[in-house]
Structure formats: C-alpha cells, structure tokens
C-alpha positions as CSV (number, residue, x, y, z in Angstrom):
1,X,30.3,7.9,12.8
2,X,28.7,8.9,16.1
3,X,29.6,5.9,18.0
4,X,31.5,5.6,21.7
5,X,34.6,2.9,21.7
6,X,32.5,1.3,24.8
7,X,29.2,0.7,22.3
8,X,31.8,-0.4,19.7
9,X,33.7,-3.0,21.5
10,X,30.6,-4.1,23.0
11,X,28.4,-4.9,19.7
12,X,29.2,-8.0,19.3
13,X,29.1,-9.5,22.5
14,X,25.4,-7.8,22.1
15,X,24.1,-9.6,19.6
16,X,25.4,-13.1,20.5
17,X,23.5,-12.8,23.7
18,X,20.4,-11.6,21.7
19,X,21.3,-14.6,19.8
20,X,21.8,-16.7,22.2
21,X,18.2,-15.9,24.1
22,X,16.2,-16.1,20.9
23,X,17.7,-19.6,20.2
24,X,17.4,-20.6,23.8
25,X,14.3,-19.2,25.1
26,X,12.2,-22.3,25.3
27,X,15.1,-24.3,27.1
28,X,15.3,-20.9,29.6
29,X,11.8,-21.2,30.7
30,X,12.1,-24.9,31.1
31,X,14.6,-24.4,33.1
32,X,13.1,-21.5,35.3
33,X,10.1,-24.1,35.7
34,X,12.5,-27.5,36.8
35,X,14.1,-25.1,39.2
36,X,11.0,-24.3,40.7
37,X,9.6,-27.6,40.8
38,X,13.9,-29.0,42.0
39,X,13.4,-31.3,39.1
40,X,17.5,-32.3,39.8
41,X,18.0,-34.4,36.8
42,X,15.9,-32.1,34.2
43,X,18.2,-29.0,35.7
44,X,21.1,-31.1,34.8
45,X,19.9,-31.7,31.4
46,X,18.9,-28.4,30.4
47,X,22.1,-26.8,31.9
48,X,24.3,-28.8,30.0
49,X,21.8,-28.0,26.5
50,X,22.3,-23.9,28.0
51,X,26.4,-24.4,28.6
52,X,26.4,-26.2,24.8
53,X,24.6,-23.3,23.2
54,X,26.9,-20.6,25.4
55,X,30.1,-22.5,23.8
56,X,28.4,-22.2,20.1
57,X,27.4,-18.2,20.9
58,X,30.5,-17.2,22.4
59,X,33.0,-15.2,20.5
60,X,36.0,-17.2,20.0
61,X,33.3,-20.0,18.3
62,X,30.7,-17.9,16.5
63,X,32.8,-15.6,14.7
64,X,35.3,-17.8,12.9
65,X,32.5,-20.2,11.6
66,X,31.0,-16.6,10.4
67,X,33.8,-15.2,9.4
68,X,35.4,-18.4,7.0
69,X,31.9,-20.4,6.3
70,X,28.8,-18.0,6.3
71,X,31.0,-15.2,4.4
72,X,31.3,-17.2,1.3
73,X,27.4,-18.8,1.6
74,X,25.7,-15.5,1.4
75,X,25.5,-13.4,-1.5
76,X,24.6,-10.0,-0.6
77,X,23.2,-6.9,-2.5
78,X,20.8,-4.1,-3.1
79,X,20.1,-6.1,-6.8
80,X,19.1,-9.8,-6.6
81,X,19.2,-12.0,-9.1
82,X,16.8,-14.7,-7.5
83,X,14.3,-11.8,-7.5
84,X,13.7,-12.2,-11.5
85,X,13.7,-15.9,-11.2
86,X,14.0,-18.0,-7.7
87,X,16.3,-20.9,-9.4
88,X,18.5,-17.9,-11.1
89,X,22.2,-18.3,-9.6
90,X,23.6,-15.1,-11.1
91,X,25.4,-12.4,-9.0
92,X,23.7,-10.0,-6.9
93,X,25.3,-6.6,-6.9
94,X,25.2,-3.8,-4.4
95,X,24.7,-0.6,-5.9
96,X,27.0,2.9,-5.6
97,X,25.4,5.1,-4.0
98,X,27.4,7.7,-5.2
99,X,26.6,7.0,-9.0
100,X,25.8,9.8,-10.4
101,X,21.9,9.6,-12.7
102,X,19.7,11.9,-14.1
103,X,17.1,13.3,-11.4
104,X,14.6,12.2,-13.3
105,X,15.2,8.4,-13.5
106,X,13.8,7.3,-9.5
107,X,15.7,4.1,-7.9
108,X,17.6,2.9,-5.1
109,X,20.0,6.0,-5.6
110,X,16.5,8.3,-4.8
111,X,16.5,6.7,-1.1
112,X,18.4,6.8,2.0
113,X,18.0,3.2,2.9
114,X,19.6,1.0,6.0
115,X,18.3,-2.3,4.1
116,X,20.9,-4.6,2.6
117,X,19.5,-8.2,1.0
118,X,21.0,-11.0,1.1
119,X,20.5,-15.1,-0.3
120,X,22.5,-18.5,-0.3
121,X,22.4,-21.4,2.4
122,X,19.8,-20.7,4.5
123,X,22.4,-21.7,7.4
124,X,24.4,-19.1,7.4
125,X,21.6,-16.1,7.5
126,X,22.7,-15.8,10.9
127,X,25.6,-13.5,8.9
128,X,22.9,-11.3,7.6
129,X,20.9,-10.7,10.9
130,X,24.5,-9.7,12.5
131,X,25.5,-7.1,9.8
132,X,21.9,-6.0,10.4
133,X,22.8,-5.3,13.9
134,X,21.7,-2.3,15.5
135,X,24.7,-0.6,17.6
136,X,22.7,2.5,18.3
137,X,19.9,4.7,16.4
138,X,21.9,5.5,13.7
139,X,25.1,2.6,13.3
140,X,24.6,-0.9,12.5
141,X,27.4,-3.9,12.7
142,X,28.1,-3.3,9.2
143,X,28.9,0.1,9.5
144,X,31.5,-0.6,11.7
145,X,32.8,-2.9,9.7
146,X,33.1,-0.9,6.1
147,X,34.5,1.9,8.3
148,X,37.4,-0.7,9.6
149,X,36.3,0.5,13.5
150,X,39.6,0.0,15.4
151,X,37.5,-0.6,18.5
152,X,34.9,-3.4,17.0
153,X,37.9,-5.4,15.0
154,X,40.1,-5.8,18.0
155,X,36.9,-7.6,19.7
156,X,36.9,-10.1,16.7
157,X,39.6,-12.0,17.9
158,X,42.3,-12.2,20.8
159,X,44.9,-12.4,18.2
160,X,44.5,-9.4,16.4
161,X,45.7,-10.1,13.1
162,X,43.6,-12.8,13.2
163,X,40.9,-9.9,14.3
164,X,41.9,-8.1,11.1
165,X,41.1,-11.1,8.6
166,X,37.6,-11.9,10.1
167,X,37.3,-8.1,9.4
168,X,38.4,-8.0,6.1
169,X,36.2,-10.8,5.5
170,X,32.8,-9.7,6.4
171,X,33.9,-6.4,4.5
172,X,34.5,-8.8,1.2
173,X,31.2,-10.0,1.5
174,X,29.0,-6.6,2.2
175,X,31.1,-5.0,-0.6
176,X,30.2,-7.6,-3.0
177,X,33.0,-6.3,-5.7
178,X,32.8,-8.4,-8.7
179,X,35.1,-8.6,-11.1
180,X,34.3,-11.1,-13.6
181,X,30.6,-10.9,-13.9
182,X,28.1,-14.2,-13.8
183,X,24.7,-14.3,-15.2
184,X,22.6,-17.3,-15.4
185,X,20.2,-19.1,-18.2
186,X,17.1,-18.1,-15.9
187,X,18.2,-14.3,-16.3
188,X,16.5,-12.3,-18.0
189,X,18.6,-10.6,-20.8
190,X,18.0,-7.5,-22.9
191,X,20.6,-6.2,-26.2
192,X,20.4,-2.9,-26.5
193,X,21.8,-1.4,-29.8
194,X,24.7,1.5,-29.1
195,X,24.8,2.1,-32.7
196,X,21.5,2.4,-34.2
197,X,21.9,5.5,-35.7
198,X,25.3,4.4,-37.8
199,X,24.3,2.0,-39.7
200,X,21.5,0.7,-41.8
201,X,23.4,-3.4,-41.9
202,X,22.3,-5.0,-39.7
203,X,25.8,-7.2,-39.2
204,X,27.3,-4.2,-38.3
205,X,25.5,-3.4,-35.6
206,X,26.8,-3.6,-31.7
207,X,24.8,-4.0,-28.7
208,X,25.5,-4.3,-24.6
209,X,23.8,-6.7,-22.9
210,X,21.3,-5.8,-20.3
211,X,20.4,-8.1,-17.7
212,X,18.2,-6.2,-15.2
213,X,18.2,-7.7,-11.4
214,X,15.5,-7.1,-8.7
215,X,16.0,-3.9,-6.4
216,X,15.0,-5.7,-3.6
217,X,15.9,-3.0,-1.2
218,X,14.1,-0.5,-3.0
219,X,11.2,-2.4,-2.7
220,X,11.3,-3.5,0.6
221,X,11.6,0.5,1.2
222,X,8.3,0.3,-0.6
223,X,6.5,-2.6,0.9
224,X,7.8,-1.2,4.6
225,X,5.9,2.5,4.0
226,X,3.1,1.4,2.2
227,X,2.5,-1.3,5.3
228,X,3.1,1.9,7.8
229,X,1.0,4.5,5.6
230,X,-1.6,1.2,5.7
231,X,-1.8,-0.9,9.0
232,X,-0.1,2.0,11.4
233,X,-2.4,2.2,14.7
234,X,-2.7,5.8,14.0
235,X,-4.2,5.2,10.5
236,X,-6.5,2.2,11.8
237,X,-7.9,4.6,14.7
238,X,-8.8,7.5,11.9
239,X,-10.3,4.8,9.9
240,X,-12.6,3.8,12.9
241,X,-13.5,6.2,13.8
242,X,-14.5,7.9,11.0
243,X,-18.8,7.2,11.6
244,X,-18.4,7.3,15.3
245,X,-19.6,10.7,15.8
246,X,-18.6,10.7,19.8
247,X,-14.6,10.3,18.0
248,X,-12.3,12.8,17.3
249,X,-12.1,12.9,12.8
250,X,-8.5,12.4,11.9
251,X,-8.0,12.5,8.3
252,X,-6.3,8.5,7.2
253,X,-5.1,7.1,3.9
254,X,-7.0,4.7,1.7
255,X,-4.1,3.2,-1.1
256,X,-6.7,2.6,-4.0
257,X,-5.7,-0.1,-6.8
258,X,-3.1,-1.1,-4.9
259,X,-1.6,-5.0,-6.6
260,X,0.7,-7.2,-4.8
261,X,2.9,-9.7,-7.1
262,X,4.0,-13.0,-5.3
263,X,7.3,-14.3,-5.6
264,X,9.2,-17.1,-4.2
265,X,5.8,-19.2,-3.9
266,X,6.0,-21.0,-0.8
267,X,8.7,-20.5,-0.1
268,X,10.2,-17.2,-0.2
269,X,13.4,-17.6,1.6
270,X,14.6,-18.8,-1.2
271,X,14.6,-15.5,-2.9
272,X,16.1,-13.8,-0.6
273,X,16.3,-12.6,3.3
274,X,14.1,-9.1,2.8
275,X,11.6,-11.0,0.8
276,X,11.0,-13.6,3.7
277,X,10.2,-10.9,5.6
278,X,7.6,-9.7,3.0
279,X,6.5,-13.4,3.2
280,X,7.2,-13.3,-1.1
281,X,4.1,-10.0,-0.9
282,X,5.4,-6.9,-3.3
283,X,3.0,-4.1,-3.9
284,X,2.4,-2.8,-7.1
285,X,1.4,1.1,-7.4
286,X,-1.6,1.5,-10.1
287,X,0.6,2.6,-13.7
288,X,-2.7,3.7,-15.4
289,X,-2.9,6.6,-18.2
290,X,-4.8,9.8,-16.6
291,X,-8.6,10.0,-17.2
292,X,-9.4,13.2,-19.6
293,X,-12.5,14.6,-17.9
294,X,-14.8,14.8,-20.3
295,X,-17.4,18.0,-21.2
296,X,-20.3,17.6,-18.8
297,X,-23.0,14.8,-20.7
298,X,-26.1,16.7,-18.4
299,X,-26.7,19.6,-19.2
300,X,-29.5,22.2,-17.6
301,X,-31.8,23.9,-20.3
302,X,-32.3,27.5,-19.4
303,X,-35.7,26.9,-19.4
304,X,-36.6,24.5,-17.8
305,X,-38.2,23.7,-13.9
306,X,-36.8,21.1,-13.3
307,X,-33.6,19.2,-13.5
308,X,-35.9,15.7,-13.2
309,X,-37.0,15.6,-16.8
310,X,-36.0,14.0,-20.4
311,X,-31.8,14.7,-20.1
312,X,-31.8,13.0,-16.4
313,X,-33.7,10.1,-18.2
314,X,-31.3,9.7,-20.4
315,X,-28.4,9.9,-18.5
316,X,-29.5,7.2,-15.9
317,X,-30.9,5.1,-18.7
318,X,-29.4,1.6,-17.8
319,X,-30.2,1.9,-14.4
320,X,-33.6,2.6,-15.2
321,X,-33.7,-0.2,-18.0
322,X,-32.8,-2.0,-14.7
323,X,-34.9,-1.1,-12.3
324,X,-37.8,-1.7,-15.5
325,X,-35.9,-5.5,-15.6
326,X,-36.4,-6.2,-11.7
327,X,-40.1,-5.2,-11.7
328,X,-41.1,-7.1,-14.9
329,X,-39.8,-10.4,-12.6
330,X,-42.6,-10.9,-11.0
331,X,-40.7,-13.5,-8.7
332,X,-40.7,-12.6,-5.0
333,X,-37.0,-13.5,-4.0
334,X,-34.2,-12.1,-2.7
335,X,-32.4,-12.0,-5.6
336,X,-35.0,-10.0,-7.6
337,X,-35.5,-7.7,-4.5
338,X,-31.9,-7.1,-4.1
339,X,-31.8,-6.3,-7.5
340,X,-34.3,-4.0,-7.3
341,X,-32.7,-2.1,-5.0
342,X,-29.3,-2.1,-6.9
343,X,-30.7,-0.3,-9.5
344,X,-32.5,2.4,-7.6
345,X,-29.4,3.3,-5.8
346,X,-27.8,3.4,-9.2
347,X,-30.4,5.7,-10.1
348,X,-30.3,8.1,-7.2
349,X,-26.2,7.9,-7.1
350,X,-25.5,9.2,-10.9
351,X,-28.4,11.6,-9.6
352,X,-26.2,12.6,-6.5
353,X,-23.2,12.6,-8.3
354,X,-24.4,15.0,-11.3
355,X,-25.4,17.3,-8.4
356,X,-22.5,17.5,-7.4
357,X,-20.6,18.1,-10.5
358,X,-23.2,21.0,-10.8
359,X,-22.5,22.7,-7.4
360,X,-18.4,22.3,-7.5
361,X,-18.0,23.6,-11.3
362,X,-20.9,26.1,-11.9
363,X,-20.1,29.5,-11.3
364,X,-21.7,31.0,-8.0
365,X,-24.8,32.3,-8.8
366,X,-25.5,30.6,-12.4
367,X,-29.1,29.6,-11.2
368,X,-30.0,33.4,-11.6
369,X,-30.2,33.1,-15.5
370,X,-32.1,30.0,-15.1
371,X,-35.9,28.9,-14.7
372,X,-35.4,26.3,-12.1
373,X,-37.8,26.4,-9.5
374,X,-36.8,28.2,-6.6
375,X,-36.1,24.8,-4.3
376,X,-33.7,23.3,-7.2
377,X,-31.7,26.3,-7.0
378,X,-31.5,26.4,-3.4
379,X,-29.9,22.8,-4.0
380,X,-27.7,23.2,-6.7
381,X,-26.5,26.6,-6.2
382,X,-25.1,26.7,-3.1
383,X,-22.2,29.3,-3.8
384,X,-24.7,31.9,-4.9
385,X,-25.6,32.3,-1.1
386,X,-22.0,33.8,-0.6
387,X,-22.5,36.5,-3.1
388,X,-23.3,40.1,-2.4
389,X,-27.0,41.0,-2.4
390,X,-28.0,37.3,-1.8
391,X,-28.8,37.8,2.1
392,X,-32.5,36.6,1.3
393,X,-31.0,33.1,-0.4
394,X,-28.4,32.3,2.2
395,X,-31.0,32.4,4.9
396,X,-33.8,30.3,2.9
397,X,-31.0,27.8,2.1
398,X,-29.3,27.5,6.5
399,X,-32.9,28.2,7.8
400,X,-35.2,26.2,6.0
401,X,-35.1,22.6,5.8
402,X,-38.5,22.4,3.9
403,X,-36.9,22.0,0.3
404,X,-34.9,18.8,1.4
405,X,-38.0,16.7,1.5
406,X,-39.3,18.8,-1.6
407,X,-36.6,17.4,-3.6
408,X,-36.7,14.1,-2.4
409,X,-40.7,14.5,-3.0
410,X,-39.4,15.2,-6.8
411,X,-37.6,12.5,-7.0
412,X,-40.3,10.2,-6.1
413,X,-42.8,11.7,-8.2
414,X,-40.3,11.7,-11.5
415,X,-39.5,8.0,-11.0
416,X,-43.1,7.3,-9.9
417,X,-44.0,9.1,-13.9
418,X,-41.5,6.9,-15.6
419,X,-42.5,3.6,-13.8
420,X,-46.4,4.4,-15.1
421,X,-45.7,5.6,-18.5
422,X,-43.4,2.1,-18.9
423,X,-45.8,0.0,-17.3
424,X,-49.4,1.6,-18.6
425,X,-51.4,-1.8,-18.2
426,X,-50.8,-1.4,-14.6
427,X,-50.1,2.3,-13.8
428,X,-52.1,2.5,-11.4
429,X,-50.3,0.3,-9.3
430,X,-47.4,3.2,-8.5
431,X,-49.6,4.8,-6.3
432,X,-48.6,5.7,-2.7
433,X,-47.0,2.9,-1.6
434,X,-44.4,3.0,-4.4
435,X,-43.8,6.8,-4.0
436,X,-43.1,6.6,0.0
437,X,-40.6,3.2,-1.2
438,X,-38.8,6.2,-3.7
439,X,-38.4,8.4,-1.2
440,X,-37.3,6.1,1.6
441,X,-34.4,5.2,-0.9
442,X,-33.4,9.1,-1.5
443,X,-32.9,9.3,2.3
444,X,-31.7,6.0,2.8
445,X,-29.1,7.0,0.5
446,X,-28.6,10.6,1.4
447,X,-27.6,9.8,5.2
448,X,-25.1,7.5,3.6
449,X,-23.9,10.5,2.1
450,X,-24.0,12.3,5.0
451,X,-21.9,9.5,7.4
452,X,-19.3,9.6,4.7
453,X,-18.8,13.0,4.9
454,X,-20.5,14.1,1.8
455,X,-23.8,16.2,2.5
456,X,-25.7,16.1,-0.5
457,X,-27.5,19.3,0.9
458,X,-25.1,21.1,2.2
C-alpha cells in the first residue's frame, strides 16, 4: 500500500473535519455574518452550537460511538439482500475476489471496483461514508483498516489496546464473515437439483438452495459509466455540436434502448447506501435476440429505367395507402395536414433507405449490366466512379450537380402518376402545384439527411 505514516495517522482527523464542516456549514456562515454585524449574544449562541458539534466530531467521541454502535447497525456487502426486496432482512455478503469462475460467466469478480454497499439504521451511515474515505488517489479508510495500518490504529484511541478493538471492529464489519447464514421470507429462493441425472424418483432427489442477492456494486459500477459515457461534458459538447457547422465534429455516444428499473420507491435509502445515490434508478442494457438481415425485398430488374416503378410501389405500399387516406379527408386541419406529411416522409425515407442499402452492398460498378438511365446510376452507383476506366463517371458524378434535381424531378413525377391513377375523377388536380409540394418534400428531407451526416447524394 502506497501510503506515507504522516497521511495515515492523519485520515482520520481528516474526515472528522470534513464532517464536521458539512454538518456545520449553515451555523459557520451564521456566524461569519453575527460577527460582522457584532451580533454579541447570536456569537455566543452559535459558538457554543460550533464547540457542541467539535465535542461530537472529535476523536475520543466519534470513534467509540462508531466503533461499538454504528459497527453492528450497518450491514455491509457487495450482495444485498434489500436489493431483491426492500423489507428483505437477510444477510448481505461481500464477495471473494479471489474466487476463482469460469471467464465466461461476467460479475463483480470481472471488475476492479472501490464501491462497497452498505444498509441498516439510517443513523449510523456516517460508518459507511468513513470507510469510503479517501486517504489519497489510490487508499481509502478501509484499506487501512483490512491491512491493520500500524500508523491509522494507534490514532483510534490514546489507549492503544483500546485503538486495537475499535480496529478489529470496523474490520468485523467490512469483512462481513458469516457463519451461520440468514435468509428471509421476502427472499427469493431457487432449488437447484445436484442429482438429476441419477435418478428417475423423484424422492430421491437432492437439491441446494439458491437464493440470489443484488450485486449492488456491480451495478453501481454500471449506473456510474453509463451516467459518464451519457451526461459527461465532453459527450454533451459532441452532441451539440453536432449541426453547428462553425463546431469542431467529435464523434459522442447515443445508448439506444437503454431501461431503468426503480427500486426502493420513494424511498431508496432503504435499500441501501449506493442505491440512494442512484436515487433507486438502475439501467437496464437491451437483452434482445440479433435481427437476421433478411435478402434484399427491392430488387432492380435488369431492364428497367427506372428504379420509380411497380417494385418501389409495392415496397412503400402503406405509406402510400396513407398518404391516399390523408387526401381522401377532405378536412382542412392540422391533424389531416400533419398527417399528410407523415406519410410522404415515410414514403421518401424507405425510398432513402433502399438507396442506401443499394449503394453500400452492390458491388462497384453493378449499374454497368443494367438499363438504368444514366442519372439513376450516377446515384446509386457511387463505387463504380473508383474503378479503373471510369474517369468519365467520377467527373459527371463530383462535377455535375444537374442529376440531383433530376432525381428529385423523378420522384415528383412518380408520386404525381400514382396520386392520378388513384384519384381519376380528379386527376387533374395533381398538376403543378402538387409536383413542386413533392419535390419540396425530397429536399426538405434530403438536407435532413445531409445535417445528420448522411448525404443521400454523396
């Protein structure tokens, strides 16, 4: 343990005084302010509150009430038992590090953690936040006390046998050896047959029981680097910035599907001291089975002009069925108009995104076997401009903006086509006006794109 005498001898008297100035900060400025304004008798008041609190704080007072009352309050552990059920008053139990598992089974073993949990009468948490006590970077009070520091015990006590059996009774309580184990009818409780495979009676068979407990330092491990991954400035700045185009782009991390299970209702102290400081929130990772991608549904005939025909029809159906919906309600509300546009953007994203598939998983240069029009292949093939022999194609696709607005013109004119053939009584009514509407959509829609960093003509 990399720790001086001076820093040993001297931890506790540090973390009375931080105790001491958290519990007496409001009757420090009070007194700061009575001083200043020679308010005699409030001085005299708060001094003697101050000279009270110093005689509770000091050594020779805290520690023994620690040492022969809080010790046997607090449960502590890496396991909780409240952490299944909050009324639960089985044992907690601090687990071996050095227990030996498979590699392949992750839990409190798989991390280096400086967390230790703790629950009982909320009085004597004090205990807990004095364990927790930071000596230096890399030692905390406990440390110095499950290492039986000759330097921190003989500050325990003037008497230092006396020193000795404050010592040995804080290291009772972090160790947390039990030897006749105590579960509780609000544990859960699992048999598990040993013998399964010898016998078919079903008298004969023997079980253990399992009662799993909450790794509440394993997931206050959890909670802390998903909240840092999350909510650090550094992360919150990236994210920011990330439209501003005068910023510098930092890549940050979105945590998708991400659930949080609340325990300890209102009251989460009552589970334990690490999830009050979670305020009862633990995060849930998504457990979902992988998603098979499936054989591409849209499929490009060989020979035909256009990848706005029949098979883009059907693949957009329901949003077309929609937009078909929202034009037959002749009502002139928001709703209906917001509607309206919902489906059009449906449309044009399961358009955007089958381009996309397209680009990223044909083979450069596919578009050479195919009849597309030349402006459709400058869209969708945009690896065949890195082939040999293609000079001619690269340029047409970085110099010539023109077959942007000739796709987007497509666009308008397919949907335009469907609209009329749907609505033949009144066909005529998609003229102009409806086409420039289409194609304010497809660029509407394609500088979204764009500001989220995913040109759809690139």
């Amino acid at each position: 343990m990399d720790i001086t005498p001076e820093l040993a001898s001297g931890a506790i008297k540090a973390f009375l005084e931080s105790l001491y100035d958290k519990k007496t900060d409001t009757e420090q400025k009070q007194l700061a302010k009575a001083i200043e304004s020679n308010d005699l008798e409030k001085i005299a008041e708060l001094k003697s509150t101050l000279a009270d609190a110093q005689e509770k704080y000091s050594i020779t007072t805290w520690i023994p009430d620690a040492a022969t009352r809080m010790a046997t309050q607090l449960n502590f552990g890496t396991h909780i038992s409240k952490g299944v059920h909050p009324d639960a008053k089985g044992d907690n139990v601090s687990f071996n590090l050095d227990t030996h598992l498979p590699q392949t089974i992750v839990g409190t073993h798989s991390i280096d953690s400086s967390y230790i949990d703790a629950n009982g009468n909320a009085a004597a948490l004090p205990l807990a936040a004095f364990f927790d006590f930071e000596v230096n970077e890399t030692t905390k009070i406990r440390d110095l006390i499950l290492a039986d520091n000759a330097d921190f015990i003989a500050t325990l006590a003037g008497d230092q046998a006396l020193a000795k059996t404050y010592q040995q009774a804080f290291k009772k309580a972090l160790q947390n050896i039990i030897t006749t184990p105590i579960t509780h009818e609000r544990n859960k409780q699992t048999l598990w047959v040993t013998n399964a495979y010898e016998s078919t009676d079903i008298e004969a068979l023997n079980y253990i029981n399992v009662i799993p407990l909450y790794p509440s330092v394993l997931t206050h491990e959890v909670y802390q680097r998903i909240n840092n991954l999350k909510f650090s400035e550094e992360n919150k700045a990236a994210r920011n910035n990330r439209f501003k185009k005068t910023a510098e782009q930092q890549p940050y991390v979105t945590l998708n599907d991400l659930a949080t299970l609340q325990l300890g209702g209102t009251k989460p102290q009552n589970v334990s001291l690490l999830m009050s400081k979670q305020g009862g929130r633990n995060y849930l990772l998504p457990s979902l089975p992988p998603i098979i991608k499936q054989e591409r549904s849209f499929k490009i005939s060989k020979f035909s002009s256009s990848v706005f025909g029949t098979a883009m029809e059907y693949n957009a159906r329901e949003a077309i069925q929609n937009i078909f919906k929202s034009i037959k309600d002749t009502r002139n509300i928001v709703d209906v108009r917001d509607a309206r546009k919902l489906a059009i953007d449906e449309v044009l994203y399961q358009i955007f995104a089958l381009a996309e598939d397209i680009r990223t998983t044909m083979p450069a240069g596919w578009s050479k076997d195919y009849e597309l029009e030349r402006i459709e292949k400058l869209w969708l093939d945009p690896k065949r401009a890195d082939l040999e022999g293609e000079k001619e194609f690269k340029a047409e696709r970085e110099t010539n903006d023109a077959w942007h607005s000739q796709i987007v013109h497509r666009f308008a004119r397919w949907l335009n086509t469907l609209m009329q053939a749907e609505f033949k009584v009144i066909a005529s009514d998609f003229g102009d006006a409806e086409h420039l509407e289409w194609e304010r959509e497809i660029e509407d829609m394609k500088k979204r794109y764009e500001r989220a960093g995913k040109g759809v003509f690139l």
